[in-house]
Legacy VTK file of the C-alpha trace (Angstrom):
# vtk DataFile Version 3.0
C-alpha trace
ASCII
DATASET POLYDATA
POINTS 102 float
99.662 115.676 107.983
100.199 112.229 106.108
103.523 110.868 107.257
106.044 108.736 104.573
108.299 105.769 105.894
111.792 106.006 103.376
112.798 102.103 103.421
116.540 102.164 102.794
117.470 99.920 100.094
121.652 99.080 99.298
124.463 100.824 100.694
127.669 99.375 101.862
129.058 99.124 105.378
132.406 101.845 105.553
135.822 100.192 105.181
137.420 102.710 107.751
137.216 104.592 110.283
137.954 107.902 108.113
134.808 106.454 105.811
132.617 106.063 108.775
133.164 109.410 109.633
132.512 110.630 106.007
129.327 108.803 105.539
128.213 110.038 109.064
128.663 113.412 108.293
126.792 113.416 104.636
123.876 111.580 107.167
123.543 114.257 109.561
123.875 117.127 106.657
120.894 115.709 105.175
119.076 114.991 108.382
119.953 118.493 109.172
118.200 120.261 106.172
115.081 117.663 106.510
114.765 118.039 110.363
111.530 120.093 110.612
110.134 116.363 108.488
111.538 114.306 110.732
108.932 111.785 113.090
111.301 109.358 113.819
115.352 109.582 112.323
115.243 105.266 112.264
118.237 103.149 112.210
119.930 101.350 109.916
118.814 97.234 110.357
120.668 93.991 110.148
120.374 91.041 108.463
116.638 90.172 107.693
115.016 86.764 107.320
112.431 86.322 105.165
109.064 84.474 106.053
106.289 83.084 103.716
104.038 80.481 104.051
106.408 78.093 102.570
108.804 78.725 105.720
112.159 81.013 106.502
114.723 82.194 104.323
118.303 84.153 105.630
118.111 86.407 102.511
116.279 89.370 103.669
114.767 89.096 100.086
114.874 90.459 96.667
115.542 93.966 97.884
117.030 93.799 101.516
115.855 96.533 103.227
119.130 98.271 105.259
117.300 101.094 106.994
114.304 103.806 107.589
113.378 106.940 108.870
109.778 108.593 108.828
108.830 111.553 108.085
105.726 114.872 107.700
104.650 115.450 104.579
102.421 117.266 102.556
101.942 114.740 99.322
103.520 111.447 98.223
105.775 114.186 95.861
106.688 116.306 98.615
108.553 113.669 100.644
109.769 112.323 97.503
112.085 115.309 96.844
112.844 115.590 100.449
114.557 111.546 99.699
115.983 113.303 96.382
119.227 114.688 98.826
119.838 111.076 100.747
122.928 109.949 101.016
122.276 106.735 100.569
121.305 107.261 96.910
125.277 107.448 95.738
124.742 103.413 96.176
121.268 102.361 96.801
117.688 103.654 96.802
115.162 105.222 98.889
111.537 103.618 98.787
108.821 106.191 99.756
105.540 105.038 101.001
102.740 107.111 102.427
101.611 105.352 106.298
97.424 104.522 106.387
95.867 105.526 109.394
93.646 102.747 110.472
LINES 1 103
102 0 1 2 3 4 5 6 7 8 9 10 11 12 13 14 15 16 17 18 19 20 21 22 23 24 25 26 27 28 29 30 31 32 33 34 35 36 37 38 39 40 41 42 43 44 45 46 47 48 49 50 51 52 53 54 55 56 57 58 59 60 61 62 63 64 65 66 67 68 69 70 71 72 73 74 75 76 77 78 79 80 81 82 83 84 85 86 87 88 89 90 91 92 93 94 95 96 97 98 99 100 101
């Protein structure tokens, strides 16, 4: 079965503890009802450097990626609408990309 990567894009970091818990528990609602998907849950990431040939830059970017989990699925539209119910998405977005085999 072809396996997707969802790159977190966006999000903020909570400004409380009562928010941490809040955003936790939308995560792990969604992770629940995607669970039989689920290869690897990922992490969010920290800051990101960006390297080209030109050299290294602290800005993780045009799009800074904040996170990723991978997942089974059928078609490129199948995990699509299994990103559709991400939490995430009330502030950021949710690129899905099919992994090659090589």
């Amino acid at each position: 079965m072809p396996k997707y990567v969802f790159a977190y894009h966006g999000g903020k970091a909570p400004e409380s503890p009562e928010e941490g818990a809040k955003v936790m528990a939308a995560w792990t609602a969604w992770f629940e009802t995607i669970s039989a998907s689920i290869v690897d849950p990922g992490n969010p990431v920290g800051m990101s450097k960006t390297v080209t040939a030109g050299g290294v830059a602290d800005n993780g970017g045009a799009n800074p990626l904040s996170g990723y989990t991978l997942v089974n699925a059928d078609s490129i539209d199948a995990a699509i609408e299994l990103a559709k119910g991400c939490p995430i998405l009330e502030d950021g977005s949710v690129e899905v990309a099919e992994t090659m085999e090589m």
